[in-house]
C-alpha positions in Angstrom: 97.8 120.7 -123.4 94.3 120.0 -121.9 91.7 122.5 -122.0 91.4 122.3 -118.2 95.1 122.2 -117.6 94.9 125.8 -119.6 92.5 127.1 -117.8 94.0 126.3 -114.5 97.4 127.7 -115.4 95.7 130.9 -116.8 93.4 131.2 -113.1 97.0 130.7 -111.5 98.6 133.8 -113.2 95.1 135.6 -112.9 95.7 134.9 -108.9 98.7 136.1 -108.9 97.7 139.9 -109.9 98.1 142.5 -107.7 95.7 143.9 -105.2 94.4 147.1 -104.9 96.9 148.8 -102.8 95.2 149.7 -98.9 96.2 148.0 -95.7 97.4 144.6 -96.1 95.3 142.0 -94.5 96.4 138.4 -96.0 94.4 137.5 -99.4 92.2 141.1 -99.8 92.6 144.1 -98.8 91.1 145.3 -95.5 88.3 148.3 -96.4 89.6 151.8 -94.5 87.2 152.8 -91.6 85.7 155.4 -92.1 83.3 155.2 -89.7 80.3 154.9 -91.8 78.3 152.5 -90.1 77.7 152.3 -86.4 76.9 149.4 -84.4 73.3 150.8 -83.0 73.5 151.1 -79.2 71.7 147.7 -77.5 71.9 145.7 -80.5 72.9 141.8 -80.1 75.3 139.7 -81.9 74.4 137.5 -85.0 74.8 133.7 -84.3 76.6 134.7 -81.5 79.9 136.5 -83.9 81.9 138.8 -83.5 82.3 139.8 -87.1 81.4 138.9 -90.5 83.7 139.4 -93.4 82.5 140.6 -96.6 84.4 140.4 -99.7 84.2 142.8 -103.2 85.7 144.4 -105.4 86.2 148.3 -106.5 84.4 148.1 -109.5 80.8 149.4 -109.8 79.3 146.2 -110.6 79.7 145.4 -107.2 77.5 148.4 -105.8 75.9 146.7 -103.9 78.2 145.4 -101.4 79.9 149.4 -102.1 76.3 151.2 -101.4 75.6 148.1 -98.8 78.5 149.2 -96.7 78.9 152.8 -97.3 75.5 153.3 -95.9 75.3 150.8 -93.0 73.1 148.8 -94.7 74.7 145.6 -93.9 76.1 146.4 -89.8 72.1 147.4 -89.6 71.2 144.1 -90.4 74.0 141.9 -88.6 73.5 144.1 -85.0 76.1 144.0 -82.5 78.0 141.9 -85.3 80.7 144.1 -86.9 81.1 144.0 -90.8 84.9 143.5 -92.0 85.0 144.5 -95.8 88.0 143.2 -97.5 88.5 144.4 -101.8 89.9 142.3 -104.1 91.4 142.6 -107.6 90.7 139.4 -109.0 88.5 136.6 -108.4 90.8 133.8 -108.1 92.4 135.6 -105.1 88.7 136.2 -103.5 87.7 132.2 -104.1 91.1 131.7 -102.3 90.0 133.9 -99.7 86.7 132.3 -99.5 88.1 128.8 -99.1 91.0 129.6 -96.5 88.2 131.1 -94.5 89.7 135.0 -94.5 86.1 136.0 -95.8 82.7 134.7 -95.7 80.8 135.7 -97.7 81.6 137.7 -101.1 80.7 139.6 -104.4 81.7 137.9 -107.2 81.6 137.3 -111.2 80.0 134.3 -112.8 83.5 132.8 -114.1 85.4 132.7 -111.0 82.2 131.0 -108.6 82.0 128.2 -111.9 85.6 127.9 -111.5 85.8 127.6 -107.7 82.9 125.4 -107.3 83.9 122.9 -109.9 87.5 123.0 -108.5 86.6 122.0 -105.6 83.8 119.1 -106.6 81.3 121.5 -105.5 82.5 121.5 -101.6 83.8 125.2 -101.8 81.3 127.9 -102.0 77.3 128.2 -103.2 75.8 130.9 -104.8 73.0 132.7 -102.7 71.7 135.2 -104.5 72.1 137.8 -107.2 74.0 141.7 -107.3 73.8 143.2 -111.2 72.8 142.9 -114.8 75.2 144.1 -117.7 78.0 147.1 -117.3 79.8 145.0 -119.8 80.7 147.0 -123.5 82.9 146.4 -126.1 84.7 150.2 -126.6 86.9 150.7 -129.6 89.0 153.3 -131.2 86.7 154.9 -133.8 89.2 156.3 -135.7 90.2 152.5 -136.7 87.2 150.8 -136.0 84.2 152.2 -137.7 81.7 148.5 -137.8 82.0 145.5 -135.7 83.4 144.0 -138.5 86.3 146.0 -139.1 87.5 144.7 -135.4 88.8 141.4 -137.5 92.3 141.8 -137.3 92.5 144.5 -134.7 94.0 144.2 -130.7 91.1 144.1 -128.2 91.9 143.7 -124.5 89.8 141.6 -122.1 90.8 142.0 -118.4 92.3 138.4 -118.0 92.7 135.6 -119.3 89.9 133.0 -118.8 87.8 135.5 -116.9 83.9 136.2 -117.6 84.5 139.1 -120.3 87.3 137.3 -122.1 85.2 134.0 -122.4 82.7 136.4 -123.9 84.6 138.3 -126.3 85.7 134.9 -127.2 82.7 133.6 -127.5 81.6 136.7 -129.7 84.3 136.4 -131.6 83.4 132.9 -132.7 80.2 133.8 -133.5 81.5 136.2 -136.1 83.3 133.1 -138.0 86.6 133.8 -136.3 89.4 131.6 -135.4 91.2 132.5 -132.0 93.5 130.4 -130.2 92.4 130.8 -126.5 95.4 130.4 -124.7 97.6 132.8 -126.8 94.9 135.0 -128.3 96.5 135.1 -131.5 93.9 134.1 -134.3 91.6 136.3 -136.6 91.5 139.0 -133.8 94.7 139.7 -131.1 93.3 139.0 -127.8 95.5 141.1 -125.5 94.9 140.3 -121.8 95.4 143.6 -119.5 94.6 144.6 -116.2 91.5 146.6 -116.1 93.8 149.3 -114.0 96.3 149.8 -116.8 93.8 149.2 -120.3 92.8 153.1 -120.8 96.8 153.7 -120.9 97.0 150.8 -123.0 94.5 152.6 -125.2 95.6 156.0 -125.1 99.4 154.8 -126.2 98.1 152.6 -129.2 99.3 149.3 -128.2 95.4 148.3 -128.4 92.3 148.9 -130.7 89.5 148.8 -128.2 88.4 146.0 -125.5 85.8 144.3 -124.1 85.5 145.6 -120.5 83.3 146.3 -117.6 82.2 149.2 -115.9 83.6 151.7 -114.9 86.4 150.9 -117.6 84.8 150.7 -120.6 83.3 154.7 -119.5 87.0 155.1 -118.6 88.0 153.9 -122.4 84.9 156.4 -123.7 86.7 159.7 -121.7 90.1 159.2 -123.4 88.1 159.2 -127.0 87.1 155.8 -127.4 83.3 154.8 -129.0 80.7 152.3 -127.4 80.5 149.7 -130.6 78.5 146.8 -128.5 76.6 147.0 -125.1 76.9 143.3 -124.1 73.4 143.0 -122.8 72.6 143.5 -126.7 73.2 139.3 -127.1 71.5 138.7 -124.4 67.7 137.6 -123.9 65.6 140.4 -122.3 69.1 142.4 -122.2 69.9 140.9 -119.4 72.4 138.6 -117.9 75.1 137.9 -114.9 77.7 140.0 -113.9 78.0 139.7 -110.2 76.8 137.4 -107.7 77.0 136.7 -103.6 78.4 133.6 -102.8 79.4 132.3 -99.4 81.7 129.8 -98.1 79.3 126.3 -97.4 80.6 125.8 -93.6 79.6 129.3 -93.4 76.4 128.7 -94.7 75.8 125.6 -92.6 76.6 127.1 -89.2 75.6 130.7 -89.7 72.4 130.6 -91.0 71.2 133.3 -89.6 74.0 135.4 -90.7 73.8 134.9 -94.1 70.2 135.8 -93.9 71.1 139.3 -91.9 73.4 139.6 -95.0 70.9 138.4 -97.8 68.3 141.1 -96.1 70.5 143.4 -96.1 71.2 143.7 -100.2 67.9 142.9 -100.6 67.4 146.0 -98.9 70.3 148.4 -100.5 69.1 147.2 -104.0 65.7 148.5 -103.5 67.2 151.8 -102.3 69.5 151.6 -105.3 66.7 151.3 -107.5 64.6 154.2 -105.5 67.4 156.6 -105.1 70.1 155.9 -108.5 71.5 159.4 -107.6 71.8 159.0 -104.2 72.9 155.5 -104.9 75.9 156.8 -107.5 76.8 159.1 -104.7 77.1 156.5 -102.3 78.9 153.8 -104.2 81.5 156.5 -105.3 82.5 158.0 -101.7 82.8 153.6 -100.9 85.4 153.5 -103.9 86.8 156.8 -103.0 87.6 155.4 -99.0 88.3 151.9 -100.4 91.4 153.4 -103.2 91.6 157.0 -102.1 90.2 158.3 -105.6 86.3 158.7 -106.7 85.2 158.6 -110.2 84.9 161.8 -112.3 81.1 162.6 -113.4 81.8 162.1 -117.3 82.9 158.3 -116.3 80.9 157.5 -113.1 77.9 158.9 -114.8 77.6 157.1 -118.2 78.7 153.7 -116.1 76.0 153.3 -113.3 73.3 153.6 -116.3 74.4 150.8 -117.9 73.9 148.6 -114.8 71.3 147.2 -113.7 70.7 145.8 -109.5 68.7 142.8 -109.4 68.5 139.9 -106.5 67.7 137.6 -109.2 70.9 135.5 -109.5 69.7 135.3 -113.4 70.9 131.5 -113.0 70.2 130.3 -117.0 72.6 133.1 -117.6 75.4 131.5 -115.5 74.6 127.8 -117.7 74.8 129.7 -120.8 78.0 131.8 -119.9 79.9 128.0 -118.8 78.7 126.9 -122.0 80.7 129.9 -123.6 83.7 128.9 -121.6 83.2 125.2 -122.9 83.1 126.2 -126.2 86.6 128.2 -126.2 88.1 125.8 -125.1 88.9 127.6 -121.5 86.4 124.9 -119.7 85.2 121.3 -119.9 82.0 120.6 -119.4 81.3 120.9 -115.7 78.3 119.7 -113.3 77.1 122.5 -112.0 74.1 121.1 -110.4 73.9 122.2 -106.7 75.8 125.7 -107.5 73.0 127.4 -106.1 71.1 127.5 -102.8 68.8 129.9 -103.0 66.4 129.0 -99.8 67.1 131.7 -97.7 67.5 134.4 -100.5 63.5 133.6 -101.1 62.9 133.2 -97.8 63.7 137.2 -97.6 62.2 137.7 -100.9 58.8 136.0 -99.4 59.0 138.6 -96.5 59.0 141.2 -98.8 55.9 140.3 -100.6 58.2 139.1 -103.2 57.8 136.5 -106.0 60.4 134.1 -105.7 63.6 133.6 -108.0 64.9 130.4 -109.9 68.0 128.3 -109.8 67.6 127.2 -113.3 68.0 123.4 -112.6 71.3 124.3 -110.9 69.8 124.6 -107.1 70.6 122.3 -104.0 66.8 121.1 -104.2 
């Protein structure tokens, strides 16, 4: 079978996962309202709408849009125009969201906007601008993994398959001389593709050796006994590299302008106060997760998490090349054009406000 076809029929399962369970609202989940933010008394409309819908998902990678709603950040920016969060559980289901128009704008992992654009012969979305750095470890049991070479023959679980941390585990793998089949994960190590929601049971009843996982699972893995072996960002120039992005739908783009600017401004904004305030900021983010699924994150996992993530605007955009690259080379991908992914005009038009330098699409920018 073709290397597309398999990816496409893994991003089909992958879209079929459940979502996090809150009120039903089509694609995503509709965010409770808790009455955070307040639309400021006098304040006018954005581009003349009523609402704008924001898209994310409960993982603290995507702080930003968690600590950019939580503390009004976002409905500060857009005015008399009311912010609609919506959380999602997988990407694929946000892209489809994205392209039937039930959200706007969204947070999002590198492998699902590479997916959706190319799908779509770049008509569907374009990255805007940039959320995080890292949260990504590989976490093993140390009782049966003492070295990274002793995970040879052992069961590590990515969280789907085809999605940004199994292309990198993958990818790793290879790198150590291994021999994985992609699509069944059978090879030289046993790639076992689990639900981030269910991988520390998985861990905790043996039927896995460790896994390659972002925050806050991986910190999740660590409470239940499980050792760091590899912080991702290690392979990584400067430590640093994609994890989440904020891509928007391109009719969006085109005829709300102004919007996606108010919104752009706005995470501008909440990751400067992230980076001012991280305790403040950890607070934050946990009471969004804890209204979004009804339960916050204990201190011995939120904690050790939120260090090992970095909030940047900086899309890190040779990051993203590198990372489809990966995909290519497992087999998960062909080669696709990403030219045009990014449009990153009105992010650095925010950034210039600022008294910011601006950021780089890497070759891969509309202009």
């Amino acid at each position: 079978m073709p290397a597309t076809n398999v990816f496409r029929r893994s991003l089909a399962v992958i879209a079929a996962l459940p979502l996090l369970t809150l009120a039903a609202c089509g694609y995503g989940s509709e965010a409770k309202d808790d009455n955070t933010a307040k639309i400021a008394a006098g304040a006018k409309k954005t581009d003349g709408l009523d609402t704008v819908r924001i898209g994310y998902f409960g993982n603290l990678t995507h702080a930003t849009a968690l600590v950019g709603v939580q503390k009004g950040f976002f409905q500060k920016e857009l005015g008399a125009t009311e912010v609609k969060p919506a959380i999602f559980n997988a990407g694929p289901s946000e892209i489809e969201a994205l392209n039937s128009g039930s959200i706007d704008i969204g947070w999002i992992g590198p492998s699902p906007a590479i997916n959706g654009y190319t799908k779509s012969g770049g008509q569907s979305l374009k990255i805007v601008g940039g959320s995080a750095s890292g949260g990504v470890k590989l976490v093993v049991n140390p009782k049966k993994i003492k070295s990274l070479k002793d995970v040879k023959g052992k069961k590590i679980a990515t969280p789907q398959l085809g999605n940004t941390q199994d292309v990198a585990f993958l990818n790793w793998a290879a790198d150590q001389g291994w021999k994985v089949d992609a699509q069944s994960g059978t090879g030289d190590v046993t790639v076992v593709r689990t639900d981030n929601k269910i991988t520390p049971d998985a861990y905790a009843s043996g039927s896995i050796d460790g896994a390659w996982v972002p925050e806050p699972t991986a910190s999740k893995l660590v409470a239940e006994g499980a050792k760091v072996l590899l912080d991702e960002s290690a392979l990584w120039p400067d430590k640093r590299f994609v994890i989440t992005n904020i891509i928007v739908r391109q009719g969006f783009l085109k005829d709300h302008p102004k919007a996606v600017e108010a919104v752009l401004k706005a995470a501008v904004e909440t990751n400067k106060w992230i980076n001012a305030n991280p305790d403040a900021a950890k607070a934050a983010a946990n009471k969004r997760l804890e209204t979004d699924s009804g339960k916050a994150l204990p201190a011995k996992v939120l904690d050790p998490a939120w260090k090992s993530i970095q909030f940047t605007d900086d899309p890190l955009a040779a990051t993203l090349g590198t990372e489809a690259a990966h995909a290519v080379r497992a087999g998960l991908l062909e080669k696709p054009d990403l030219k045009g992914i990014y449009d990153l005009t009105i992010l650095n038009k925010v950034l210039k406000a600022a008294g910011r330098s601006p950021v780089d699409a890497a070759g891969l920018g509309t202009n």
